[in-house]
DSSP file (Angstrom, degrees, kcal/mol; ACC not computed):
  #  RESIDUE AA STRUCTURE BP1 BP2  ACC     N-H-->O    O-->H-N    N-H-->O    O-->H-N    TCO  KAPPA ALPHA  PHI   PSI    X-CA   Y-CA   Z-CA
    1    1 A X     >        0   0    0      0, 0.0     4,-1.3     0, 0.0     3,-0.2   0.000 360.0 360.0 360.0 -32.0   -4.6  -13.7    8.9
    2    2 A X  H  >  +     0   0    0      2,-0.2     4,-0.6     1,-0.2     5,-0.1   0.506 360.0  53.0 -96.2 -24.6   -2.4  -10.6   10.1
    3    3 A X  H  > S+     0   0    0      3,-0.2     4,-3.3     2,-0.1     5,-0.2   0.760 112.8  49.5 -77.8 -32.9    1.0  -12.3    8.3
    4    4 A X  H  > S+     0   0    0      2,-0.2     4,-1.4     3,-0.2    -2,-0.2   0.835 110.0  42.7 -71.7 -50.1   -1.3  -12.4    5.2
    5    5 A X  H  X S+     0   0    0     -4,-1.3     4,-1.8     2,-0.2     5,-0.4   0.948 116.7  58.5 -67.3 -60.1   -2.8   -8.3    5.2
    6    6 A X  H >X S+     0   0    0     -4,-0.6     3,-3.7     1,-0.3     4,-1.6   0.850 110.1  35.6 -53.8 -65.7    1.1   -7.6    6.0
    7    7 A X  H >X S+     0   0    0     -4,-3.3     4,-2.0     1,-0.4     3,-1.8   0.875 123.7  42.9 -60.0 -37.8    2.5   -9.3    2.9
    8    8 A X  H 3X S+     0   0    0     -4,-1.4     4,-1.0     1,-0.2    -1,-0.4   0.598 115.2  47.1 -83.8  -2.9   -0.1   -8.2    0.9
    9    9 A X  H <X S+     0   0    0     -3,-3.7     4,-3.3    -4,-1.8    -1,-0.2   0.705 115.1  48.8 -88.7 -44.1    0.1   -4.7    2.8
   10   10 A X  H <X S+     0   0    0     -3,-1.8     4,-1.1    -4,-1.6     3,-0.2   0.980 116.6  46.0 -71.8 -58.0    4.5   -5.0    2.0
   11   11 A X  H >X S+     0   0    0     -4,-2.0     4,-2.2     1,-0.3     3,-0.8   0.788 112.0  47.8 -43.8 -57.1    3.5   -6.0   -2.1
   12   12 A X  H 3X S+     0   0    0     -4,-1.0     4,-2.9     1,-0.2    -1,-0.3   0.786 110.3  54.2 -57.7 -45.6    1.0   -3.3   -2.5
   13   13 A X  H 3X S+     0   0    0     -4,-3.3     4,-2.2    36,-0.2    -1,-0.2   0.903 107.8  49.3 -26.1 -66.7    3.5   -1.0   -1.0
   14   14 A X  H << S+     0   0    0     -4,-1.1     4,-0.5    -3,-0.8    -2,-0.2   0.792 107.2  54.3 -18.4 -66.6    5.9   -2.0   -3.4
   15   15 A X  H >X S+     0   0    0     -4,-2.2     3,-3.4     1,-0.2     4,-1.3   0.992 110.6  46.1 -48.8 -71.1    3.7   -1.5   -6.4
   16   16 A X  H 3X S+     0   0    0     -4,-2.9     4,-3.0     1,-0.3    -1,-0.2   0.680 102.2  56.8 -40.0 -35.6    2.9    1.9   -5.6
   17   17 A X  H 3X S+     0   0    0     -4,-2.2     4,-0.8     2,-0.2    -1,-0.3   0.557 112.1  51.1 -84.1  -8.5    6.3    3.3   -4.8
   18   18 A X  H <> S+     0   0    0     -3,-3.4     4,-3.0    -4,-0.5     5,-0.4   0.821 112.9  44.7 -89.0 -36.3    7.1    1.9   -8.7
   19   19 A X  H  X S+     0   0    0     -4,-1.3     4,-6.0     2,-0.2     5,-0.4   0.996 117.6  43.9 -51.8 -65.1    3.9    3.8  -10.2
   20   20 A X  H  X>S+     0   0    0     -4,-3.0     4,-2.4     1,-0.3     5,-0.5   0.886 117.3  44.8 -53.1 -61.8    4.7    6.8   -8.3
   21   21 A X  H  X5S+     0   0    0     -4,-0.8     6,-1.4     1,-0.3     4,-1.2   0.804 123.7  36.4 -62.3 -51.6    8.5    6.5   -9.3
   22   22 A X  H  <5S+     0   0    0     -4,-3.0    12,-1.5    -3,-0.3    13,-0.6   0.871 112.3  54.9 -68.9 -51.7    7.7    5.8  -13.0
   23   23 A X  H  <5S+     0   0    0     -4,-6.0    16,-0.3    -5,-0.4    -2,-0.2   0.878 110.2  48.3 -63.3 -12.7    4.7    8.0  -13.4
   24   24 A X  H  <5S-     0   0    0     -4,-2.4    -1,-0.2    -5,-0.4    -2,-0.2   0.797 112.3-115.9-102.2 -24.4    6.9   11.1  -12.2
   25   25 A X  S  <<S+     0   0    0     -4,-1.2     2,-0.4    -5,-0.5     4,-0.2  -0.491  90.8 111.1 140.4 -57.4   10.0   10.3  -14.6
   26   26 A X  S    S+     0   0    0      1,-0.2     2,-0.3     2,-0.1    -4,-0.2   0.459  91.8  35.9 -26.6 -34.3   12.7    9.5  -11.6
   27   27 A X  S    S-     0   0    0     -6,-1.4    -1,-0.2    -2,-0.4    -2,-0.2  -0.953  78.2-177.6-119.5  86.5   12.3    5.5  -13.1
   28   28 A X        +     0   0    0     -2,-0.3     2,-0.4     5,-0.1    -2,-0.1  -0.082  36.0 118.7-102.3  20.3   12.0    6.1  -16.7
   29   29 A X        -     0   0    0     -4,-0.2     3,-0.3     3,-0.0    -2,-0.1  -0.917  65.0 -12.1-110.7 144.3   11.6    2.3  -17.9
   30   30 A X  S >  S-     0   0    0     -2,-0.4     3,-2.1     1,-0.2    -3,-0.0   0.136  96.2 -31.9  49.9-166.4    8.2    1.5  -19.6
   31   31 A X  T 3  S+     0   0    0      1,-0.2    -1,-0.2     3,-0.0    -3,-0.0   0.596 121.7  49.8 -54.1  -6.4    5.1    2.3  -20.5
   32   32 A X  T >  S+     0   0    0     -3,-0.3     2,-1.4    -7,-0.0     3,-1.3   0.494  75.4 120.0-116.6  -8.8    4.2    4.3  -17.6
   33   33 A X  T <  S+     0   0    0     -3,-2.1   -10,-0.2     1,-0.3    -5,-0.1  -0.340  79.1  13.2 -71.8 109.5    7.0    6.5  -17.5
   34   34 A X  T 3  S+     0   0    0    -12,-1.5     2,-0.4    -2,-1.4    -1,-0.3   0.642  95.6 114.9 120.0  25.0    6.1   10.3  -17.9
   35   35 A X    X   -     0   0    0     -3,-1.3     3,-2.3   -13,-0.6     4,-0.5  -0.905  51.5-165.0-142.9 112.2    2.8    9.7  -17.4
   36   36 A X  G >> S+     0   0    0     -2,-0.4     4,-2.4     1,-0.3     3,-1.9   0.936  85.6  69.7 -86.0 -18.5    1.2   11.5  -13.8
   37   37 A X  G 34 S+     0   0    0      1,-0.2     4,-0.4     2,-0.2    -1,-0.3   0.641  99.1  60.9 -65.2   4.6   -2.2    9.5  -13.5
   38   38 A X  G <> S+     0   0    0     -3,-2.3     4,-1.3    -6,-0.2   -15,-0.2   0.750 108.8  33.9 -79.6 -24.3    0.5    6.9  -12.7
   39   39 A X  H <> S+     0   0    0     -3,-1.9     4,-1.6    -4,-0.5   -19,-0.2   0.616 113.0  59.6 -82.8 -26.6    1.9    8.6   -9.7
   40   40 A X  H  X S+     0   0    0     -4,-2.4     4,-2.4     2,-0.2    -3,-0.1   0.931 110.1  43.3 -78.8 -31.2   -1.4    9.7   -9.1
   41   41 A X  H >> S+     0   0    0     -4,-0.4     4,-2.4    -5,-0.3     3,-0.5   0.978 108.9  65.2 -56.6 -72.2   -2.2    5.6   -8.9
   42   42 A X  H 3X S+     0   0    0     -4,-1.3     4,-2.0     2,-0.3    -1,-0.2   0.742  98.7  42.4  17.7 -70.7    0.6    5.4   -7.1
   43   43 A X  H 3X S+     0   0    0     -4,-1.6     4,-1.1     2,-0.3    -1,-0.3   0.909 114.6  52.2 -73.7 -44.8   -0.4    7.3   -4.2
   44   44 A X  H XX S+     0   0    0     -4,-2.4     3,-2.0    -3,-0.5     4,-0.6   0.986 108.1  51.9 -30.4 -78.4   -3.8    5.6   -4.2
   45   45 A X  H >X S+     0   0    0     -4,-2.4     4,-1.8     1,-0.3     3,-0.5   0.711 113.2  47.3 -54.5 -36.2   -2.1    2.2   -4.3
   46   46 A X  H 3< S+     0   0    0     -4,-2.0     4,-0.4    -5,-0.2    -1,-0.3   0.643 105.2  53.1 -92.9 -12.6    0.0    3.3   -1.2
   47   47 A X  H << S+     0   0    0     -3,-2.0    -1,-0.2    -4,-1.1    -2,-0.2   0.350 108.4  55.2 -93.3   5.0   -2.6    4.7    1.0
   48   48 A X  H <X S+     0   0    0     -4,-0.6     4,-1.9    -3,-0.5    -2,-0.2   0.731 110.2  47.3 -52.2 -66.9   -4.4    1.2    0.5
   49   49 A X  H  X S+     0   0    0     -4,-1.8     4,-0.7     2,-0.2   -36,-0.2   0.523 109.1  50.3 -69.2  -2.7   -1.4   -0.4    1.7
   50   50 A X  H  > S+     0   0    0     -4,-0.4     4,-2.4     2,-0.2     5,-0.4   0.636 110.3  47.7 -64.7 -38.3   -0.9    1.7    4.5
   51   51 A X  H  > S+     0   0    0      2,-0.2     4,-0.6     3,-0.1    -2,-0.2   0.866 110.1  55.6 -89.2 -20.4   -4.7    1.2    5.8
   52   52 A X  H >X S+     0   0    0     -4,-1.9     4,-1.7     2,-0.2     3,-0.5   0.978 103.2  64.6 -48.7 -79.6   -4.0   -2.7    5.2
   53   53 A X  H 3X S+     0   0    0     -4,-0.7     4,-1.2     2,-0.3    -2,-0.2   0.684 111.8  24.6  53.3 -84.4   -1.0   -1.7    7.7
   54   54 A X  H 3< S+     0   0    0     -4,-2.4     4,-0.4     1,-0.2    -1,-0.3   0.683 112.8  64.2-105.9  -2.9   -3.0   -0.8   10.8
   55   55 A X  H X< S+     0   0    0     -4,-0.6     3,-0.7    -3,-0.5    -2,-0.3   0.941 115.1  39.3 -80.7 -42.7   -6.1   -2.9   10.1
   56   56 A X  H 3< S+     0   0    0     -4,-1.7    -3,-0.2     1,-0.2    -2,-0.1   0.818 122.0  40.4 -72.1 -21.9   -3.4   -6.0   10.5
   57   57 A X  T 3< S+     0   0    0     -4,-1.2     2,-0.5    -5,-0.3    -1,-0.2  -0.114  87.2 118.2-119.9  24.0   -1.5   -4.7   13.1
   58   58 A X    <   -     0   0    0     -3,-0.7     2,-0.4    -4,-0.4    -4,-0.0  -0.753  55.9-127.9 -85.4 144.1   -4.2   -3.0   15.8
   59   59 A X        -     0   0    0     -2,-0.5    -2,-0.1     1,-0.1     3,-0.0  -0.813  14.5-138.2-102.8 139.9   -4.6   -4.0   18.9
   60   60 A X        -     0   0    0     -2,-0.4     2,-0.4     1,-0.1    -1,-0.1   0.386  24.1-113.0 -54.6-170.6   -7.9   -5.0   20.4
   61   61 A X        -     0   0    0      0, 0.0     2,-1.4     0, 0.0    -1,-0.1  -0.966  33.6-117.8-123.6 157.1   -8.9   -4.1   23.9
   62   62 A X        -     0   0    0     -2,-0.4    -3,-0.0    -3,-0.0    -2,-0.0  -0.681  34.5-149.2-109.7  90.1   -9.2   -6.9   25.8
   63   63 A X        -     0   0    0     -2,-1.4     3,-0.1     1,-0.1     2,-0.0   0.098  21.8-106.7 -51.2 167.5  -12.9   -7.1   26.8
   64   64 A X        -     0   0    0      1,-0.1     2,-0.2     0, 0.0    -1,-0.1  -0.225  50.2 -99.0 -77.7 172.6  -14.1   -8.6   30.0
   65   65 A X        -     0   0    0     -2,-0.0     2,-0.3     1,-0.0    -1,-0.1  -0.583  38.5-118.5 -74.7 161.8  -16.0  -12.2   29.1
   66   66 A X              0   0    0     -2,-0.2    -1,-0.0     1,-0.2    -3,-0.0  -0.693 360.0 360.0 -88.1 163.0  -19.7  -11.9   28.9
   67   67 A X              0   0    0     -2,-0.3    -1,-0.2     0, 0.0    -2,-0.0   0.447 360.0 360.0-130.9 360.0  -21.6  -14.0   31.4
């Protein structure tokens, strides 16, 4: 499960850093370029894949067993 949040953690990354990059001009190919509620998507989409990010990768405490 924790290989699974990470790739989907890496792709979502990915996305975002293209919205942001297109919606602010700096990547000027397609529809989205010039346009900031793409960057603003963007930023959304990367603070999603960030909290995917440490929700895959925290470590538990390692309780006693119960008896």
């Amino acid at each position: 499960m924790k290989w699974v949040l990470n790739i989907l953690g890496i792709l979502l990354l990915l996305m975002g850093t293209v919205y942001i990059l297109q919606g602010t001009g700096l990547l000027p190919v397609g529809m989205m370029a010039h346009q900031m509620k793409w960057a603003y998507t963007g930023i959304v989409v990367d603070i999603i894949a960030i909290g995917l990010f440490v929700l895959a990768n925290r470590r538990h405490k390692n309780l006693p067993p119960s008896m």
